[in-house]
C-alpha positions, 0 to 999 in steps of 0.5 A: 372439617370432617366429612360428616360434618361438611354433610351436617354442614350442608343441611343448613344451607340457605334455602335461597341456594339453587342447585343444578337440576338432576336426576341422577345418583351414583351407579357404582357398585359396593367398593371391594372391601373395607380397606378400599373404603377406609382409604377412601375416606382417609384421603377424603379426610385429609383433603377437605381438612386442609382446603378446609378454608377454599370452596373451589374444589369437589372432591369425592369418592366411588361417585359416577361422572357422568359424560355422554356428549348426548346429554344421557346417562345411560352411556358413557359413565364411568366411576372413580374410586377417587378424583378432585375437580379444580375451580369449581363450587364446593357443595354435596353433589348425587353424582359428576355431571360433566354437562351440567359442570360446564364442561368440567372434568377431574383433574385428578383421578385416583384408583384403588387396585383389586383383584377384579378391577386392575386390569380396567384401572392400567387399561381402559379407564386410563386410556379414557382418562387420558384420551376423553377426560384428559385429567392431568393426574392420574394415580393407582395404588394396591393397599395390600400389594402396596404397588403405586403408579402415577402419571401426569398428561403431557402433550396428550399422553399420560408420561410416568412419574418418577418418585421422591427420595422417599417413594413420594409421587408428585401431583401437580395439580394438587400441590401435594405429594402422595405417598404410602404412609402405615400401609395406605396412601396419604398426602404430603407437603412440598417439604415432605410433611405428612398432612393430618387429619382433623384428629391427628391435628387435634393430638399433635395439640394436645402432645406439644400442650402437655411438652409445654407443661411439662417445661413449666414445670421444670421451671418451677412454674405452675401452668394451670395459673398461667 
């Protein structure tokens, strides 16, 4: 399911479904350039089409979470471009709520380097990852620059992780390597694959329907009558 449908999707929720109360949106300001939101999606994409079958995760993009141990959402927020909360409900959120998630923090946090923003990303917001989300995976990755980092929680510090064969970097959380693939940063299998999206899949479909054909009709087989 892609993003807007999973939004479509939404709209014909039952209405005897009950959501947190909140009145708070997201505060993050506009992403740095069409690149930053054009990977966003893409991971976004990739992710929710193959957990397309599991409702216990949220995933999201350039959404404030919110965590004041007062309960305020005027301190202590903070905004990825991109995490994953594990064991949670599935459903479209304003904003992260840490209080109202019973306490739930992303397992797995990614930023999008710029010019304007590395700084905060290798410095503050990791050490507020590290120290208060105490997210387990914790990535950075420069879509012009193509510089990659990731890090993984041990014993309450962020250790570094070493990269594959093919300059993949594992997140335990997720199952899934990540890696630059075309100029921007995609998941991949255990066994390296690349996963798709809803679209890729769709014309990988269609090229193994048109290699069968093609067989067919070295066999002097029709396959339009089959």
């Amino acid at each position: 399911m892609t993003i807007a449908q999973e939004l479509d999707s939404q709209k014909g929720i039952s209405q005897d479904v009950i959501f947190p109360p909140s009145d708070l949106y997201s505060d993050e300001p506009p992403l740095e350039s069409e690149l930053h939101l054009r990977q966003i999606i893409l991971l976004l994409t990739c992710l929710e089409w193959l957990w397309r079958d599991r409702n216990d995760f949220y995933a999201a993009g350039n959404l404030t979470i919110y965590y004041s141990p007062r309960q305020r959402k005027s301190e202590h927020f903070r905004g990825p471009d991109f995490f994953v909360v594990l064991g949670t409900e599935r459903k479209t959120r304003k904003s992260w709520v840490v209080w109202e998630e019973d306490g739930k923090y992303p397992n797995v946090i990614l930023e999008i380097l710029s010019d304007s923003t590395a700084n905060t990303d290798k410095g503050l917001k990791k050490e507020i990852y590290q120290d208060t989300f105490r997210t387990l995976d914790y990535f950075w990755f420069d879509p012009y620059t193509q510089e990659f980092a990731g890090f993984h929680l041990v014993d309450g510090e962020y250790q570094p992780l070493q990269a594959s064969e093919q300059g993949y970097l594992w997140s335990q959380q997720l199952g899934l390597y990540l890696g630059a693939y075309q100029g921007l940063l995609r998941f991949f299998t255990q066994d390296g694959q690349l996963v798709p999206t809803p679209e890729e899949t769709a014309e990988e479909a269609q090229q193994k329907a048109e290699r069968l054909a093609a067989k067919l009709r070295e066999l002097n087989i029709d396959p339009d009558t089959i």
